[in-house]
Each structure stands twice: as structure tokens, then as C-alpha cells.
N, C-alpha and C positions, 0 to 999 in steps of 0.2 A: 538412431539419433546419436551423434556426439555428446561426450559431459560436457563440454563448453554451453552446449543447447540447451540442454535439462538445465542448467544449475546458474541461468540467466534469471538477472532481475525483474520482478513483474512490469516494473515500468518499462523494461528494456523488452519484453514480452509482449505489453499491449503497443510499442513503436514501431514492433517488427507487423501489429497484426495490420495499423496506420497505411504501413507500405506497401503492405502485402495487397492492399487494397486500391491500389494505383497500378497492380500489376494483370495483365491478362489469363493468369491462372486461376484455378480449379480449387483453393484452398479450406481446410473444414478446420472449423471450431469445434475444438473441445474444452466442458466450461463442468466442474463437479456442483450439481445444483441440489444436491444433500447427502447427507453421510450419516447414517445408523453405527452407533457403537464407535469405534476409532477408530481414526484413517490420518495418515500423513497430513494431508492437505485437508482443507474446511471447503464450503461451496463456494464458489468464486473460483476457486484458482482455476487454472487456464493455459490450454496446447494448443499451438498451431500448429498445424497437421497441411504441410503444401503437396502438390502435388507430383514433388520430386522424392517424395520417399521420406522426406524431413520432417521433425519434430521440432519445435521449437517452445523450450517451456515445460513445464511438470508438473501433474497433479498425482503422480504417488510417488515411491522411494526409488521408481525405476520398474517395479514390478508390472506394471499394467502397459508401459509406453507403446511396446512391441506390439500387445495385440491393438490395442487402438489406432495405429497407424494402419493393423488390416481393416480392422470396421470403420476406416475413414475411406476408403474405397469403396464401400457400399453405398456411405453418402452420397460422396461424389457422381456414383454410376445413377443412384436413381434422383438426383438435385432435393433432395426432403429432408427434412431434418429427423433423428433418429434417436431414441431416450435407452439407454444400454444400460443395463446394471451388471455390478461385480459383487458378487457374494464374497467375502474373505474374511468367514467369520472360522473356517475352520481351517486347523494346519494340515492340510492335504496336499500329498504330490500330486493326487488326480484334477487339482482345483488347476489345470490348464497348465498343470504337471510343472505346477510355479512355487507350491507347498511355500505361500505367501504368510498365512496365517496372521492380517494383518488385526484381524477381529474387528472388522468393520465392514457394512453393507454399503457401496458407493454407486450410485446413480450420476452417468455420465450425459449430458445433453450433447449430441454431433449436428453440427447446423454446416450447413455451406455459407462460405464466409462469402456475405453482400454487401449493396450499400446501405444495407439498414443498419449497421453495425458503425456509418462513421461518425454518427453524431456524438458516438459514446467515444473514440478513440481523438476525437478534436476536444472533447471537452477537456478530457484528460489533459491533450497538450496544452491546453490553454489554462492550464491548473483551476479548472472549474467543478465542482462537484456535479454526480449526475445517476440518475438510476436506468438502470435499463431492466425494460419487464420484458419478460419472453412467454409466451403460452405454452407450459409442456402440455396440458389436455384442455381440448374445447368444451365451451360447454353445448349453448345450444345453434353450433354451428356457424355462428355471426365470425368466432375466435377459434382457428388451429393452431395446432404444435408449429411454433416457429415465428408466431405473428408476434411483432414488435412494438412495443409503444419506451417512449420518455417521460421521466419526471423531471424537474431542473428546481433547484429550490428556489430559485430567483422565481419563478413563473406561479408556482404552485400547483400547477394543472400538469393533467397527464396528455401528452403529444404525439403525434404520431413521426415514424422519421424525416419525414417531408416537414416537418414542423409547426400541420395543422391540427388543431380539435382532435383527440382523437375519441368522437362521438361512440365509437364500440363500446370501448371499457371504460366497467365500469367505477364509476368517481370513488368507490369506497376502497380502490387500490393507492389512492395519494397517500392515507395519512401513513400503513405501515412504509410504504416508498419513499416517505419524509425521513421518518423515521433511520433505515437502513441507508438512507443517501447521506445524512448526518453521522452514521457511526462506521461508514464504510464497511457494513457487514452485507452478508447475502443472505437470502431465506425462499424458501418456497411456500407462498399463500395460496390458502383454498377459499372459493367464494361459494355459498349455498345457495345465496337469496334469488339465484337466475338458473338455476343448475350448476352442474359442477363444472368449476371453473379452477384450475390448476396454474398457477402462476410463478413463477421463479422469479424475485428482484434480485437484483445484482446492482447495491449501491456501490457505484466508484469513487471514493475521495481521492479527491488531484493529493499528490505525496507532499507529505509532509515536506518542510526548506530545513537544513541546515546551514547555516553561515559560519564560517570556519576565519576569525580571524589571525593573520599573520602571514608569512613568507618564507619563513624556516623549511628543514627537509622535515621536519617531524610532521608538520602537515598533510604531506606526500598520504600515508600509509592510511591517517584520519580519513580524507576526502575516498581515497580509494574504499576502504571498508563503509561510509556510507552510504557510497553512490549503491555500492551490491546490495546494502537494505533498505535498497528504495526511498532514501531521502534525493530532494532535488538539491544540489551543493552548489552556492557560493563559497567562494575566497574572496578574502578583502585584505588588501595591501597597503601601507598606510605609508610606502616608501617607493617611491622611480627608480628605475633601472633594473625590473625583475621581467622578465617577462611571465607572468603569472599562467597565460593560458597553455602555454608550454611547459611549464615548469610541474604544471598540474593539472592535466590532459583527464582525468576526473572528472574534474569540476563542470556545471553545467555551466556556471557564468562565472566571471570573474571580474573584480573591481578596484582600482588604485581610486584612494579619494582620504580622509581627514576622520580620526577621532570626532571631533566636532559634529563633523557632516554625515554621521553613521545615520542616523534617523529620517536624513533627508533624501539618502542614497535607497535607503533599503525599506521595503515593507515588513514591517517588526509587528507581525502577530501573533494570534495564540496557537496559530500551528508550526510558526517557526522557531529553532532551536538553533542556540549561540555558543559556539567552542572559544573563548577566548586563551591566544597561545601568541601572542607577538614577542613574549621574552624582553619586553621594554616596559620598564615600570609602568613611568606616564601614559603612553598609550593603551597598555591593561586599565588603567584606572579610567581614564578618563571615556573608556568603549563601554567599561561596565556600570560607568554611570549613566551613559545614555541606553545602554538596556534595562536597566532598571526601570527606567520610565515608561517604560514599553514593557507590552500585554505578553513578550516572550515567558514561556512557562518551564525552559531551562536556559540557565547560563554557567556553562562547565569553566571554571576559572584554572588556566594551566600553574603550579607553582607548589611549595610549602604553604602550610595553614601560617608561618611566621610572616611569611609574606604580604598573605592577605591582613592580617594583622596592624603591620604596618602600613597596608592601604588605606588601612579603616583611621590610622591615626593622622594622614594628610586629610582625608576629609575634612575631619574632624577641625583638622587648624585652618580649614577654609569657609569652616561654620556651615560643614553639609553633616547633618547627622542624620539615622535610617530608626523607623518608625516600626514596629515590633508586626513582623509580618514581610516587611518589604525587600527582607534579602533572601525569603524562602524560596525563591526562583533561583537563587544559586548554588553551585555545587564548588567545591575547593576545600582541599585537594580533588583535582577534575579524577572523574573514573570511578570502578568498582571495584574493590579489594581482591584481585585475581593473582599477587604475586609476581608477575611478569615484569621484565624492567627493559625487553629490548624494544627497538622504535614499534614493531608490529602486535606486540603484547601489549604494549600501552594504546595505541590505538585500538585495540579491541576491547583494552577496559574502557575508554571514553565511551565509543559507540554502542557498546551494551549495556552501561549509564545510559545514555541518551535513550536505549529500545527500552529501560525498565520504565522510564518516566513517559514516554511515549504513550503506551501501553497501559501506564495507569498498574505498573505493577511490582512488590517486592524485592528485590531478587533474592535469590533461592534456588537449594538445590531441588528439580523436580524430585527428589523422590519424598523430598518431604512436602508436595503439594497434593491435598487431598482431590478426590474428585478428576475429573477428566485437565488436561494438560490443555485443551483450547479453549476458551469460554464459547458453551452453546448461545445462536442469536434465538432472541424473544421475541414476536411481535404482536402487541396489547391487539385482542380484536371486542370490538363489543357486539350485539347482536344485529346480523344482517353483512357485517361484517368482514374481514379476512378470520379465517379460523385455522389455526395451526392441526 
């Protein structure tokens, strides 16, 4: 496989899986559905394995691609799906003569990619949240390795991919599937209460929005370095005669429209995130005040703290003052103290701003972070229940 391949964003990873499914090939899924000790990737991540030799997408550091592109030919030959583990708990050249020593035990799921697989790649494009359950072990034969059902939070009920009942499984899979479809993690559930029943969810949350206002080239590098971590990017223009969607061939949309009319234009939620950078006073002021209103949970203000300063003192002469609490969605000075001054260093301090708040996390240098470097996923079970 190409670096271009490996080192593709997941969103750009599950579009390719989208197409791949409109196409008359032979293609396998490979999806890491748990991890012992530590490993690159968490469960979820996710290779497409086509049947021209291609990889697309990466679930370790490069060390495993090669051989799983060979045991994606075994799927292929017998159509089944197949549960492969990698031991890499020791530094060995005889460990597949790779002396990986990633000190992690990874369990890979290979499934031949069907159409049971598109409900989850439409939801996605439709930025809908959604879980997808997969059986890695049957229990008492009703459910095999490979058998599919949905959760959709809107429904509350578990589905099958035709979008009926799915009377097999059973109902005590919804709540952790709620659960993991809300926090967009993955985990593998065991059920006892009917024999053993072995379950992989794989909650997908549609990616987070970034809205990037302004038309400057400083933009450019911002939109580019999100779109790679999986934000879905608006630009918004608040001036004619740019052409925006060329100018910034990134972006997933793009919008010329009115300070005023931001709120009217745009859906300002709690998963969307606001760069404000137009380099025009008024227009910074008067964008940030209508995010303010709005459930956005960051607004990176581009400028000096003097600046903002002085924003705060026009309010103020227009008899708008802010209630102790209600600017803590904003950042300014935009970014995180990384040193860097040229256009693509500043853009990587905005957007790694943006991934600590995201994320729900400090920034820090890992080596002073105790404990494992990913958060392990939890899912509450009570009796009869899913059981970790």
C-alpha cells in the first residue's frame, strides 16, 4: 500500500469503503475490534483491503498492513468472515520476522465487504450517528460471526440491515450500543443470559463541523490540517468576489452570506467548532456575538488579547455585557502555546486547540501523562446483561 493510503483520514476511509460498494469487486474489511495492552490504533479503526492488492487506511504503524493484505485473500477465496490475532507483546524478529514489539495483543475482524455494511457508511454521509453490531461468536446458532444488525439513536431499537425488527438479537444489546453510539467509541460485548454470545459495537459519530470564518490565505493551511483530522469544514465569506470553493479545495462546503445571518445560515451545535479569523474588526465582533448565542463548545478568536479587549469595550458602549460563564466557549489568543509563527505552525496550534477541547482533554506533554496514552471504552452492564 502507498503512504498516501495508510495515512488517509477516516472519514476519507469510510468514503472510499461508500464506493467501494457501488463497485463490482471482491473487497475485505478489516476493522481492530479489541486491543490487549497497547497498540497504535484503538478498536474501530479500519482497512480496506480491495482486491487489486490495495490497502486503503491503517490500523497499526505500518507493521501489520503487509501481512493482512495476505489474509485478506483467504477471505476473499472462502466469502466468510475471519477473526485473526496479532500477538506484539514481545520484541522478536521471529514475531513474523517484524521485531514489532508493539506490546499489544490485536484482534483483527476480516469480513468481505457487502451490502450489510451500507447503512452504516450512508449514515455517516448523512452526518447521522449509528452503531453497527457485528457477531465475532454465535451463541446458540440463531447468530454467526459476520451477522449484522443496527442501532440508530433516533429509533432506539436494534435493526437489521434491510431496516426490519431485528427479532434475533437480543434487546439487552441497545443500551451499551446507545451508549458507544453517543461517545463514538467501539467495544466488544459478551452476553450469558442465552449462551455465549460475543459482540463487537462499533459506534460511528458523523464527524464533528468545523466552521472556519474568513477569506484570507491563512485559512488555506487551517481548513487543510482539519479536514486531515476528521472535521467536516465549512468556510464562510462575508465578502463577493472570492471564489471560496477554489480558493479552498478542503473545505467540504462553503458559504458567502452576512455576520447577521450566521445563525440563520449555519447549524451551531454542540459538536460544531468556530475559528473566527476575517481580520476585520466588525465582522469578528459581530460573528462572535452570534456564536455566543449558540450551543458551539469552541470559538478560537484569531488576534492579540488587546484586541479582544477592545471588542469587549464596543459591546459594552452598545449596552451588551457577558454574564460570568458565557465567554468560556472562547479562546483568544486562538491556538496552543507551541512557538511556531509561520502560516502552517499556526495552523497546527489552532487545530490541536480545537483536538484538546474536542477530546475533552489538557494539553500535555504525553510523557507526563499517567496511565495508558488512549482512554480505555467502559460499558456499564447489570445482570443478564452485556458483560465485559
Amino acid at each position: 500500500m502507498t503512504r498516501s493510503n495508510w495515512s488517509l483520514p477516516e472519514t476519507e476511509v469510510v468514503q472510499r469503503i461508500h464506493e467501494r460498494l457501488d463497485t463490482a469487486g471482491t473487497d475485505v474489511l478489516a476493522t481492530i475490534v479489541d486491543v490487549e495492552g497497547n497498540a497504535y490504533r484503538r478498536p474501530g479503526a479500519k482497512m480496506l483491503l480491495d482486491d487489486a492488492g490495495e490497502g486503503v487506511g491503517s490500523i497499526t504503524a505500518g507493521c501489520l498492513e503487509d501481512d493482512l493484505l495476505a489474509a485478506a485473500e483467504s477471505v476473499r477465496e472462502r466469502g466468510r468472515p475471519e477473526l485473526v490475532t496479532y500477538d506484539l507483546m514481545e520484541d522478536d524478529e521471529d514475531v513474523w520476522g517484524l521485531g514489532v514489539g508493539c506490546n499489544g495483543i490485536i484482534d483483527v475482524l476480516l469480513e468481505p465487504l457487502t451490502e450489510t455494511y451500507r447503512p452504516a457508511v450512508e449514515a455517516f454521509a448523512d452526518g447521522r450517528n449509528v452503531a453497527v453490531l457485528t457477531v465475532l461468536e454465535g451463541a446458540d446458532g440463531s447468530l454467526g460471526r459476520g451477522d449484522r444488525a443496527y442501532y440508530h439513536p433516533g429509533d432506539g431499537r436494534l435493526v437489521t440491515p434491510d431496516g426490519e425488527p431485528a427479532t434475533d438479537w437480543p434487546a439487552a444489546l441497545s443500551e451499551p450500543a446507545a451508549d458507544l453510539t453517543e461517545r463514538g467509541r467501539a467495544d466488544v460485548v459478551e452476553l450469558e443470559s442465552d449462551g455465549e454470545l460475543e459482540v463487537f459495537i462499533d459506534g460511528l459519530a458523523a464527524p464533528s463541523e468545523l466552521v472556519v470564518f474568513g477569506t484570507g490565505h491563512d485559512v488555506g493551511p487551517v481548513t487543510e490540517l482539519a479536514a486531515k483530522n476528521d472535521f467536516r469544514v465549512t468556510v464562510v465569506g462575508f465578502r463577493g468576489g472570492v471564489d471560496l470553493a477554489d480558493r479552498f479545495p478542503d473545505a467540504d462546503e462553503t458559504i458567502t452570506t452576512s455576520p447577521a445571518a450566521v445563525d440563520d445560515e449555519l447549524d451551531l451545535d454542540d459538536r460544531t467548532y468556530a475559528v473566527v479569523m476575517t481580520h476585520n474588526f466588525v465582522d469578528d465582533r459581530l460573528t462572535v456575538e452570534q456564536l455566543l448565542e449558540s450551543s458551539v463548545p469552541y470559538i478560537g478568536l484569531m488576534g492579540p488579547r488587546k484586541r479582544f479587549e477592545e471588542m469587549l469595550e464596543a459591546f459594552e458602549d452598545e449596552g451588551r455585557s457577558f454574564e460570568e460563564g458565557e465567554l468560556s466557549p472562547l479562546y483568544t489568543p486562538i491556538g496552543l502555546d507551541l512557538g511556531g509563527g509561520s502560516p502552517y505552525q499556526i495552523a497546527h496550534s489552532i487545530v490541536a486547540e480545537i483536538l484538546a477541547v474536542s477530546n475533552d482533554r489538557t494539553p500535555r506533554h504525553l510523557k507526563r501523562r499517567e496511565g495508558h496514552i488512549h482512554d480505555r471504552v467502559t460499558v456499564d452492564s447489570t445482570e443478564g446483561a452485556p458483560s465485559q
